[in-house]
TORGU-887322 format. One line per 3 residues: their letters; for each residue z, x, y of C-alpha. Coordinates in Angstrom, 2 decimals, m for minus. Last residue first. Layout:
A	Z X Y ~ ...
***
This chain:
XXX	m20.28 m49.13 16.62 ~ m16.94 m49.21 18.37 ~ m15.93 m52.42 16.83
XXX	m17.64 m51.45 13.49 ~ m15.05 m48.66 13.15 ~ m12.55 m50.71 13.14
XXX	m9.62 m49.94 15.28 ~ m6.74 m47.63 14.76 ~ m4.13 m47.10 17.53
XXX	m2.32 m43.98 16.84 ~ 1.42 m43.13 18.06 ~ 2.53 m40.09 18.01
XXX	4.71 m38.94 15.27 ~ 8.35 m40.65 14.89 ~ 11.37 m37.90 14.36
XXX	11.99 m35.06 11.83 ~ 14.54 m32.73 12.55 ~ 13.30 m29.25 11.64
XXX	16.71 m27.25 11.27 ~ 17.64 m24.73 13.48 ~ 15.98 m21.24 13.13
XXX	15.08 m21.34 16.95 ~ 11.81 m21.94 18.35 ~ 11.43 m20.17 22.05
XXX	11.50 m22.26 25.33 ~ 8.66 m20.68 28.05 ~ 5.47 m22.20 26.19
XXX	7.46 m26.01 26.27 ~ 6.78 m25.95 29.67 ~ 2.99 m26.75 29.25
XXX	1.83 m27.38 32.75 ~ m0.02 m30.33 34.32 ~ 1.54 m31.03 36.82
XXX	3.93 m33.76 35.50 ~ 5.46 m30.79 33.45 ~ 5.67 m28.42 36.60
XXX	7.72 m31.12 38.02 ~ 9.91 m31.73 35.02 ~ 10.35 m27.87 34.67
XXX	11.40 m27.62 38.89 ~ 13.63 m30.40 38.30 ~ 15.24 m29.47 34.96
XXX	16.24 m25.60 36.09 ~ 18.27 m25.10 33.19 ~ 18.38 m21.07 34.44
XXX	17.95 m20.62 30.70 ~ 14.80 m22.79 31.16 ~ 13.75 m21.82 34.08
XXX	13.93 m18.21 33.05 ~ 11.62 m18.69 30.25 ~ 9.18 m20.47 32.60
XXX	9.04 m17.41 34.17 ~ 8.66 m15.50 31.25 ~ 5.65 m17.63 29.45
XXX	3.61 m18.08 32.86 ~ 4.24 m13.63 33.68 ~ 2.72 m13.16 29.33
XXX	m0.26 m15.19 31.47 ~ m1.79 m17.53 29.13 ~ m0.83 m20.40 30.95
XXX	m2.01 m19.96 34.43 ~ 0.63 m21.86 36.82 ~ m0.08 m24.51 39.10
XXX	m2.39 m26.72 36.55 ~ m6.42 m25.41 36.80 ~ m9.08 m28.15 38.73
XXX	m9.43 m31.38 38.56 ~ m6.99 m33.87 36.60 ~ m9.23 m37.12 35.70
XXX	m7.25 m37.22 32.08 ~ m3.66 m36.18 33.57 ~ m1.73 m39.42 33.59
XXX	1.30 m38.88 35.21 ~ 4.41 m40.31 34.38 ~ 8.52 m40.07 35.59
XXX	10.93 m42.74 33.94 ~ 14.36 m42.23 36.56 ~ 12.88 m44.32 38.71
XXX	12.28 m47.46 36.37 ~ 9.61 m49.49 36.26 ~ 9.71 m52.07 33.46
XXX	6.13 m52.25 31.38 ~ 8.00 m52.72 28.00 ~ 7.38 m49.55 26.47
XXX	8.72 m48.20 29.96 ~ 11.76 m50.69 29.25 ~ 12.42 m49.21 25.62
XXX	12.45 m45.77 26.33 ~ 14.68 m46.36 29.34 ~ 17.54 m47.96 26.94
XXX	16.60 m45.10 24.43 ~ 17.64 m42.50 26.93 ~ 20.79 m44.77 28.01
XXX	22.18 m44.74 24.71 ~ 21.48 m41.01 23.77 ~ 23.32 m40.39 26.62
XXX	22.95 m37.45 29.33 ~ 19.30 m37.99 30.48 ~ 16.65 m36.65 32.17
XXX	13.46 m38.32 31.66 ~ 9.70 m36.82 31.31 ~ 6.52 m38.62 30.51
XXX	2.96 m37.23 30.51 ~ m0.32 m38.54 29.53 ~ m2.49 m35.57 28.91
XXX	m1.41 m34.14 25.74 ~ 1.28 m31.31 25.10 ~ 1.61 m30.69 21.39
XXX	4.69 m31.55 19.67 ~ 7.21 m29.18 17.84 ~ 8.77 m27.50 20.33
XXX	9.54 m30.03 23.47 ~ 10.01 m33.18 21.23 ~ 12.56 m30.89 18.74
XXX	14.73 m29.57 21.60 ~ 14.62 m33.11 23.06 ~ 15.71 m34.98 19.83
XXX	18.23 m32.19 19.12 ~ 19.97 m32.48 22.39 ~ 20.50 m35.79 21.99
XXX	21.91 m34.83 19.11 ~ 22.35 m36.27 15.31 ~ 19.52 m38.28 15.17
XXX	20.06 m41.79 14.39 ~ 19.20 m42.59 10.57 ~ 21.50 m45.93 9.68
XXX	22.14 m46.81 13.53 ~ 18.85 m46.93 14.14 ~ 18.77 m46.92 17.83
XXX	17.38 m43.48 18.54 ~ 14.47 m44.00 16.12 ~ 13.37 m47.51 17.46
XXX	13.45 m45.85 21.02 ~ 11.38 m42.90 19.44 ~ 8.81 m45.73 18.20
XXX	8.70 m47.19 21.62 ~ 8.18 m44.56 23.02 ~ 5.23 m43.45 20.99
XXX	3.61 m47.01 22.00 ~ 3.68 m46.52 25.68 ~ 2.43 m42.75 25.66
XXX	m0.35 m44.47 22.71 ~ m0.95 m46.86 25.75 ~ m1.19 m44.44 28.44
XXX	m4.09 m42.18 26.39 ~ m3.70 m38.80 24.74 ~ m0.03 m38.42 24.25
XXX	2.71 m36.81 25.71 ~ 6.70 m36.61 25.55 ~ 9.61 m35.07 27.46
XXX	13.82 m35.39 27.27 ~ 14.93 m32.69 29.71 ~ 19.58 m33.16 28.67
XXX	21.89 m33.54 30.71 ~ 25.53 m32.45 30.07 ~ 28.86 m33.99 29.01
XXX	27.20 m35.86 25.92 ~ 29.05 m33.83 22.95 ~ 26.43 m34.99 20.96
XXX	26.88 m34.30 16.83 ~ 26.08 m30.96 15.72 ~ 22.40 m30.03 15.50
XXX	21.73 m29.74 11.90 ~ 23.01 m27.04 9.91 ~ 20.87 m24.45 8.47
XXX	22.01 m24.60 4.69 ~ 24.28 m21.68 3.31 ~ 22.85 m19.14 1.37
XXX	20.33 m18.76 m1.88 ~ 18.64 m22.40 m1.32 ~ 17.48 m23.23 m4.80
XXX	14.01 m23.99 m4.61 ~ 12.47 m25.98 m7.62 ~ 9.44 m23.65 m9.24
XXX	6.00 m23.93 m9.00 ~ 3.09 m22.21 m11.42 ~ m0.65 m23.11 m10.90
XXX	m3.57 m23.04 m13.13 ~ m6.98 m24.10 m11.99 ~ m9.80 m24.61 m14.58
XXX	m13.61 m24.56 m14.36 ~ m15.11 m25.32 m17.43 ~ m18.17 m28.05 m16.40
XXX	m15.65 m31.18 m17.04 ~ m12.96 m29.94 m15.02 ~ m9.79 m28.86 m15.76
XXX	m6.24 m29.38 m14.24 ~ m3.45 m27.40 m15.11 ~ m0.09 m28.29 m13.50
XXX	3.13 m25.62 m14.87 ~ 6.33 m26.35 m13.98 ~ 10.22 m24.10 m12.85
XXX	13.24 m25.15 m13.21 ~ 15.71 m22.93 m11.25 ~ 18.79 m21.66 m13.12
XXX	21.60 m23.23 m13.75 ~ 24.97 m21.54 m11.86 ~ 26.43 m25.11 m10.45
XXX	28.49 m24.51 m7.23 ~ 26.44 m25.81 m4.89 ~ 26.40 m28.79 m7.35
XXX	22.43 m30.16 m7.58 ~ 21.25 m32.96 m6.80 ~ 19.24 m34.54 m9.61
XXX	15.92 m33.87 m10.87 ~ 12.72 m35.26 m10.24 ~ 12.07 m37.23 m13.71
XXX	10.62 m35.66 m16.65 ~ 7.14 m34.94 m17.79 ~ 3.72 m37.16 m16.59
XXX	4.35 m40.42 m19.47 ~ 4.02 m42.66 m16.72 ~ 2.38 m42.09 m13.67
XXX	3.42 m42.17 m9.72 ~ 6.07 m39.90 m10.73 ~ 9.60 m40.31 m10.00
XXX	10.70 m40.56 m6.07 ~ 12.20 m37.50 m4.72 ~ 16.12 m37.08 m4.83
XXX	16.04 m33.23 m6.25 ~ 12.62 m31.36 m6.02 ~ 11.13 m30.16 m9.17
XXX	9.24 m33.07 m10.55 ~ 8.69 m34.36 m6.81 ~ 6.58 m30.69 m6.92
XXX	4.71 m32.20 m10.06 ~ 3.74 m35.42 m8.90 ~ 2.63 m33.88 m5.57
XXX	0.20 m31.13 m7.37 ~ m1.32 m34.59 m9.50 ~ m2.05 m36.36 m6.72
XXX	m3.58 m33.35 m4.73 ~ m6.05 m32.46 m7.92 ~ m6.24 m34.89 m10.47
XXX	m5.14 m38.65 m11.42 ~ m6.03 m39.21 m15.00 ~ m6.99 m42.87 m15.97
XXX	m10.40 m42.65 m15.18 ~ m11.41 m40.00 m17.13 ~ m14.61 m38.59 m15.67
XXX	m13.18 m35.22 m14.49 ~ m11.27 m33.49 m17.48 ~ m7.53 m34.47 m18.16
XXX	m4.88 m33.41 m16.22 ~ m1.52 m31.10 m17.73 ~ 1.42 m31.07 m16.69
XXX	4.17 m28.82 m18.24 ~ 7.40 m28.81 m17.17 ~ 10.65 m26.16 m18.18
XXX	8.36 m23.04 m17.89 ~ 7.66 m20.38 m20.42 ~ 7.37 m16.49 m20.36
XXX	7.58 m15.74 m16.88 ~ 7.02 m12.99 m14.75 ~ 5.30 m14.83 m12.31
XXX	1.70 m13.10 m12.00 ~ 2.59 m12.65 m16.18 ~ 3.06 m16.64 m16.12
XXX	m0.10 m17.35 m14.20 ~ m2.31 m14.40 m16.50 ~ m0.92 m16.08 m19.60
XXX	m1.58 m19.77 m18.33 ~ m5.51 m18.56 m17.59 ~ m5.66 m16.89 m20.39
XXX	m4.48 m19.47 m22.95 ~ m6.39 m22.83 m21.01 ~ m9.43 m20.52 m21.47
XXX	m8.82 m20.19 m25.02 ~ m8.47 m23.64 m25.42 ~ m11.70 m24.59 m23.71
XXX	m13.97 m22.74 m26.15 ~ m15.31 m19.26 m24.69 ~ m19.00 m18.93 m23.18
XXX	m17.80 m19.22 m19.83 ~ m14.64 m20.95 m19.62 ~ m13.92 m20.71 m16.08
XXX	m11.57 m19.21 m13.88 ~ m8.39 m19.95 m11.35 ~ m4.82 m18.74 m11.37
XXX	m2.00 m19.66 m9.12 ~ 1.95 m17.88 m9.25 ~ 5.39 m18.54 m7.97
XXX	4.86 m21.06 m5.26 ~ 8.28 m22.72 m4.68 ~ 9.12 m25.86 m4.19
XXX	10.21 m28.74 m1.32 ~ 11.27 m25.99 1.04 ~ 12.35 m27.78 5.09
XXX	11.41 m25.12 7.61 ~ 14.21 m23.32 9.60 ~ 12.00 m20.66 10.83
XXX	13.63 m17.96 8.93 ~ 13.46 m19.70 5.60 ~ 9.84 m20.56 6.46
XXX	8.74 m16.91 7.56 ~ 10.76 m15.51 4.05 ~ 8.50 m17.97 1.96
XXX	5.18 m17.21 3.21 ~ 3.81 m20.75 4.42 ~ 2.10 m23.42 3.39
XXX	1.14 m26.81 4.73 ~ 0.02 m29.95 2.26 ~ m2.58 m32.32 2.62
XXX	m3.88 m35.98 1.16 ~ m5.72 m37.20 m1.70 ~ m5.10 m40.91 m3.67
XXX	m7.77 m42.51 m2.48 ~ m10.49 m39.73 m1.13 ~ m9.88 m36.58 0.96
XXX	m8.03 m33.46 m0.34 ~ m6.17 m31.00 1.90 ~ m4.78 m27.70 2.09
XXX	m3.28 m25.96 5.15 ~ m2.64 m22.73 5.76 ~ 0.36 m20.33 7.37
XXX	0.23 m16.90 9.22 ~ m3.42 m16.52 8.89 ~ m5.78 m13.48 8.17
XXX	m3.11 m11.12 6.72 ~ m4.57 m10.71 3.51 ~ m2.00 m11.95 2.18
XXX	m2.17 m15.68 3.83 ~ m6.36 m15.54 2.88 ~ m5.68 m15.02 m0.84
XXX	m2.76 m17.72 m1.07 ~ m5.24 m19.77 0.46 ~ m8.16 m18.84 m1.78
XXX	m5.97 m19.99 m4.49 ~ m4.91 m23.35 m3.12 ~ m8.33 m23.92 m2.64
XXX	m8.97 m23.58 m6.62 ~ m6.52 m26.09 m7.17 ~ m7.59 m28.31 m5.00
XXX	m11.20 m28.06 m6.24 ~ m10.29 m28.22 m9.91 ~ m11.88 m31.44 m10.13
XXX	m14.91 m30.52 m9.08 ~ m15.38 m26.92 m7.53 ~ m15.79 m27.84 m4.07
XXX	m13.48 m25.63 m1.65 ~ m14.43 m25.61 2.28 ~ m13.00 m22.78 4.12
XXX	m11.86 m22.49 7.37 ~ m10.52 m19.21 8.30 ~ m7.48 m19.11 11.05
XXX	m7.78 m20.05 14.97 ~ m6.02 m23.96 14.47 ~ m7.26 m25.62 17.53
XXX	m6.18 m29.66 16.06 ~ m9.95 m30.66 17.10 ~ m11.74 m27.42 16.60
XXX	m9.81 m26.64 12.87 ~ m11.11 m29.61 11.86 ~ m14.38 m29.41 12.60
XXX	m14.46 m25.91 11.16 ~ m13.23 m27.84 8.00 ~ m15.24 m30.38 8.44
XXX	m18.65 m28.38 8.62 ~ m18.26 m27.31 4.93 ~ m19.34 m30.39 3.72
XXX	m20.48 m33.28 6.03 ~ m19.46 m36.13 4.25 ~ m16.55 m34.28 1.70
XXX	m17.61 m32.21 m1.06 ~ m13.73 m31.25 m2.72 ~ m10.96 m29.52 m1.71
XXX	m10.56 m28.38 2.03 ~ m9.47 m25.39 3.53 ~ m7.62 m24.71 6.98
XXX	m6.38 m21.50 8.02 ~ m3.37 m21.38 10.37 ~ m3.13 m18.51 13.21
XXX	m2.22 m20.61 16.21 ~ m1.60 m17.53 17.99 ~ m3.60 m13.93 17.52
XXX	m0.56 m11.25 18.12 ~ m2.21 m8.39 15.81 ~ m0.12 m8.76 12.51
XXX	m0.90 m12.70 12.73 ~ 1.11 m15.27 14.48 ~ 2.19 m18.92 13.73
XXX	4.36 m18.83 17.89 ~ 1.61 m21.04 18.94 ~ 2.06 m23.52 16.24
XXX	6.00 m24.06 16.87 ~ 5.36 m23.92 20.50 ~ 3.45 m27.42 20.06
XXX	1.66 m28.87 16.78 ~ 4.13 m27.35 13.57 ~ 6.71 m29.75 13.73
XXX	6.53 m30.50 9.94 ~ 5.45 m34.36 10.55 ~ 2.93 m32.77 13.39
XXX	1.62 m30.92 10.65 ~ 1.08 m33.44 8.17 ~ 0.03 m36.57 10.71
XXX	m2.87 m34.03 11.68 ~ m4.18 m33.49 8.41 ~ m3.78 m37.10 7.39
XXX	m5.81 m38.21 10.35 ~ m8.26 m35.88 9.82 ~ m8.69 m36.68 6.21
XXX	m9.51 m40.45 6.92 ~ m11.68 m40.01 9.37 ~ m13.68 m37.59 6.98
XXX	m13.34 m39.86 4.04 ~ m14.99 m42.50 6.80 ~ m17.41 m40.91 7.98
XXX	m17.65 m38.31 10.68 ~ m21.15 m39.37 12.91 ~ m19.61 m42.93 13.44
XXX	m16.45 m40.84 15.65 ~ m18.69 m38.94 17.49 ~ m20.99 m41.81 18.54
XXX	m17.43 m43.92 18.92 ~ m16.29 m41.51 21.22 ~ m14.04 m38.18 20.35
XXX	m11.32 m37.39 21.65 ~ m8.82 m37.34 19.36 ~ m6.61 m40.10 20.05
XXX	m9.38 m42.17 21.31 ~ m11.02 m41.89 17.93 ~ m8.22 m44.21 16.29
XXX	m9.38 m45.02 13.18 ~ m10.22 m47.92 10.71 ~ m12.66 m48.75 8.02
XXX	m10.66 m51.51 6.58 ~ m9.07 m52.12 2.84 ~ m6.60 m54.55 4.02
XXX	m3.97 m51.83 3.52 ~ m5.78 m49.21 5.70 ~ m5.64 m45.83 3.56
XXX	m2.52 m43.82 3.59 ~ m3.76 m40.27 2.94 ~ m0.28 m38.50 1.14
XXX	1.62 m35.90 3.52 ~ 3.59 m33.03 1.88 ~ 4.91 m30.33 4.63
XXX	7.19 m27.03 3.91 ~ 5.17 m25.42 0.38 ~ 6.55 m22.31 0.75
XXX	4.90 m19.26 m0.52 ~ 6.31 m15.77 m2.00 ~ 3.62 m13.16 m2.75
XXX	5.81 m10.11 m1.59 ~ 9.45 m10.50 m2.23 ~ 9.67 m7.06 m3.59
XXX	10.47 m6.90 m7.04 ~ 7.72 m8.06 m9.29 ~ 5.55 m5.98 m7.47
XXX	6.51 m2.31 m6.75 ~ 8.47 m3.34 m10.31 ~ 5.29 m3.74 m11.65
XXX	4.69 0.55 m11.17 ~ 1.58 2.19 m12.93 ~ 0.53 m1.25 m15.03
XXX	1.11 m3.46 m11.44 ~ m1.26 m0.43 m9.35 ~ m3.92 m0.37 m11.61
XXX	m5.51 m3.13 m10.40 ~ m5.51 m2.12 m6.92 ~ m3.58 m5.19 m4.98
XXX	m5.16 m7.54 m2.87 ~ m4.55 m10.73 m5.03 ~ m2.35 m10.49 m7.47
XXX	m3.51 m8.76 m10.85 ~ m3.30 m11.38 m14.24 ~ m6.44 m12.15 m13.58
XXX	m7.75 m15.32 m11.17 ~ m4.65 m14.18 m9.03 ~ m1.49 m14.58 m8.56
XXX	0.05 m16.87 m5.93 ~ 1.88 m26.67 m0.09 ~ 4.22 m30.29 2.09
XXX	7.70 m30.43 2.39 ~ 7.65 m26.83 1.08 ~ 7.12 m24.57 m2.01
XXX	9.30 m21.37 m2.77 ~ 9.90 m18.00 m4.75 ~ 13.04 m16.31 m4.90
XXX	12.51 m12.75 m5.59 ~ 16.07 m10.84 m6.78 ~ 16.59 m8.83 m3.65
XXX	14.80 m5.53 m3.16 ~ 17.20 m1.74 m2.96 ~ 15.34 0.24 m0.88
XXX	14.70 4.17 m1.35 ~ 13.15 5.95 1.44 ~ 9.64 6.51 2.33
XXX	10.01 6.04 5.62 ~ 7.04 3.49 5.79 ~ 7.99 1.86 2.37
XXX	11.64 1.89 3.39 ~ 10.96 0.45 7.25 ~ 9.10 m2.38 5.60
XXX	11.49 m3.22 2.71 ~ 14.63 m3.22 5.59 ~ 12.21 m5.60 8.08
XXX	11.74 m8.08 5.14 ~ 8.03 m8.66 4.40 ~ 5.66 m12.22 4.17
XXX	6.48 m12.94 7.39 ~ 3.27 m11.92 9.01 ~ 4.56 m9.16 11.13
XXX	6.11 m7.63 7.63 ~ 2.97 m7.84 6.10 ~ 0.37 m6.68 8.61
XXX	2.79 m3.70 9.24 ~ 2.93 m3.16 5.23 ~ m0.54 m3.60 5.17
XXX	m1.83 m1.09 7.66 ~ 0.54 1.90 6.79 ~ m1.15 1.83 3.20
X	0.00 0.00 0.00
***
């Protein structure tokens, strides 16, 4: 491993600081037991080498591998497509700004997948500062790489397409090997995340039953604070060639569980070739078997598909991780092999936000594309802050997360508040057309010219900095109505992701804006 890739490594996530400094120094380091991982929503190699490594270099020294926490994804966002009930075309075009020429031109598996894609990773926080601050080894922000399963409208112009409207600056890839095709972009996206090209990717798969999933290197979504539904231990993908199906299935699952260091795993799923109509493959099958492994998830969608999710564990209980195997073949010979395990958290939880202590004000802000989906998203955060049942811990919480993890959009609000109470009390009259001074808006669609302060100045990011620490509310809630995107001066923190409503969308038929 040359100077290069450890740096590329350890600024990615993907390396601890006291691994980095020993491989560079050349002093001894003693490596943690790997833990590997798998997310609210997301390696080894198509032989038994991982990717990017000489493949000499695991017979000379595995230990260099097994050992060194290298090769460790998250899987921190899970989001299912949820067609229209009734069965309609529908989609909310508006929201991403396209017109209804722009919008017809998609399709509707396309419509359908960009709406899940962005739901996912504004779901895991990851579509304000969060996203920004996604890094790789040479500074680039907004690195996530986007690649989707299956031959979709268009082909391999969504993905690019996709990555335009969300600006996501990774690789794009689009994945169409049959059944196997989520499978088989999983793989390249474990490729592309160590190779440095992208600090986290997402994978998605249109059509009923498909949806998306983000991943991340395990030690970057520890640090970060991100949710872990599993834990990625190993992928393979190949074909049969001129061998008989069984001997494929063989290697493939021996290369996975050598990739893994494993010799068996607790579950084992596998999907039937494409064409039977009772097997669900791809993305429905990969979220059946991560609720396998993650304690409190709904059971399986299917009968007779392994054990139930598990049950919570006892902090103090000493079993050892469970780990599953999906395979999924397709009816030409291409297979895709993939090895999770259920994440035990090694430490103490993040805690949540404590409680509010209420004896200070708090910058509450929100955007959205259009003045009604700005009306519509607060009324959905007013809904959230009055649920008694699942009310967010802190005010400060809900404004720390709404400034972070959300992207700044044209329609602006901003309110200063010290009580939860009173915060959804003004959320609820601006939803319901009630002026109230306190409730500043802009809309910012016909804004000419630049906002007050250049944004991608490294002098934008530390002055704003300093307002915030300063808690200069005014002068950031004035900037905000401006035009400027405040949230780039307040840095992510390791606190827990608190999940809240997502933007509002107002779907329409698409043969009303035909």
């Amino acid at each position: 491993m040359d100077t290069r890739e450890i740096l590329t490594r350890f600024k990615g996530g993907t390396m601890a600081r006291d691994q980095a400094v020993a491989l560079l120094t050349g002093t001894p380091f003693d490596a943690p037991t790997p833990q590997p991982v798998v997310a609210d929503s997301t390696g080894a190699t198509a032989d038994s080498t991982p990717v990017g490594r000489n493949p000499h270099e695991r017979a000379a020294a595995p230990e260099a591998i097994d050992d060194s926490g290298v090769d460790r994804y998250a899987i921190t966002a899970l989001h299912a497509c949820a067609p229209s009930a009734d069965g309609l075309d529908v989609f909310d075009a508006e929201f991403f700004g396209l017109d209804a020429e722009d919008a017809a031109r998609l399709g509707a598996q396309e419509r359908l997948l960009l709406e899940t894609v962005w739901q996912m990773m504004e779901k895991a926080g990851q579509v304000g500062a969060r996203l920004d601050a996604l890094t790789t080894a040479h500074g680039s922000p907004r690195a996530v790489s986007v690649h989707l399963a299956g031959a979709v409208g268009s082909g391999g112009a969504l993905a690019g397409r996709l990555s335009a409207l969300i600006d996501l600056r990774g690789p794009s890839h689009c994945v169409d090997s049959g059944a196997t095709s989520f499978l088989s972009a999983l793989h390249l996206a474990l490729r592309t995340l160590r190779a440095g090209d992208c600090a986290a990717a997402v994978l998605a798969e249109a059509g009923s039953g498909g949806g998306s999933i983000l991943v991340k290197p395990l030690t970057a979504a520890l640090s970060s604070g991100d949710p872990v539904l599993a834990v990625i231990r190993a992928s393979a993908a190949g074909h049969t060639g001129r061998e008989g199906p069984a001997h494929a299935d063989a290697r493939l699952a021996g290369q996975a569980r050598a990739a893994a260091d494993l010799e068996t795993t607790d579950i084992i799923v596998e999907e039937g070739e494409a064409g039977d109509a009772q097997a669900a493959l791809g993305f429905p099958a990969f979220a059946r078997t991560v609720r396998q492994l993650t304690p409190g998830a709904p059971p399986p969608g299917r009968d007779g598909h392994g054990v139930a999710p598990p049950q919570r564990r006892d902090p103090q209980s000493s079993e050892p991780a469970r780990t599953a195997a999906l395979r999924v073949r397709d009816a030409s010979g291409t297979s895709g092999y993939v090895i999770l395990e259920e994440h035990l958290p090694t430490g103490p939880a993040t805690p949540a936000a404590a409680p509010d202590a209420e004896d200070r004000d708090e910058l509450f802000l929100l955007s959205a594309p259009t003045p009604r989906h700005l009306t519509e998203t607060a009324r959905l955060i007013a809904g959230r802050l009055t649920d008694r049942a699942d009310a967010p811990p802190s005010l400060a919480a809900v404004a720390h997360e709404l400034r972070i993890g959300r992207a700044a959009m044209a329609c602006r609000l901003a309110v200063t508040v010290r009580h939860r109470g009173e915060l959804a009390r003004l959320l609820e009259g601006f939803a319901e057309g009630a002026e109230d001074p306190a409730v500043r808006h802009a809309d910012l669609r016909k804004q000419s010219g630049r906002p007050p302060l250049l944004e991608e100045l490294e002098e934008t990011g530390a002055y704003l900095a300093a307002l915030w620490r300063g808690r200069h509310l005014e002068a950031l809630t004035r900037l905000w109505l401006e035009g400027v995107d405040v949230s780039r001066g307040e840095q992510p923190t390791s606190q827990q992701l608190l999940v809240l409503p997502g933007t509002a969308m107002l779907r329409r038929p698409q043969s009303c804006d035909a």
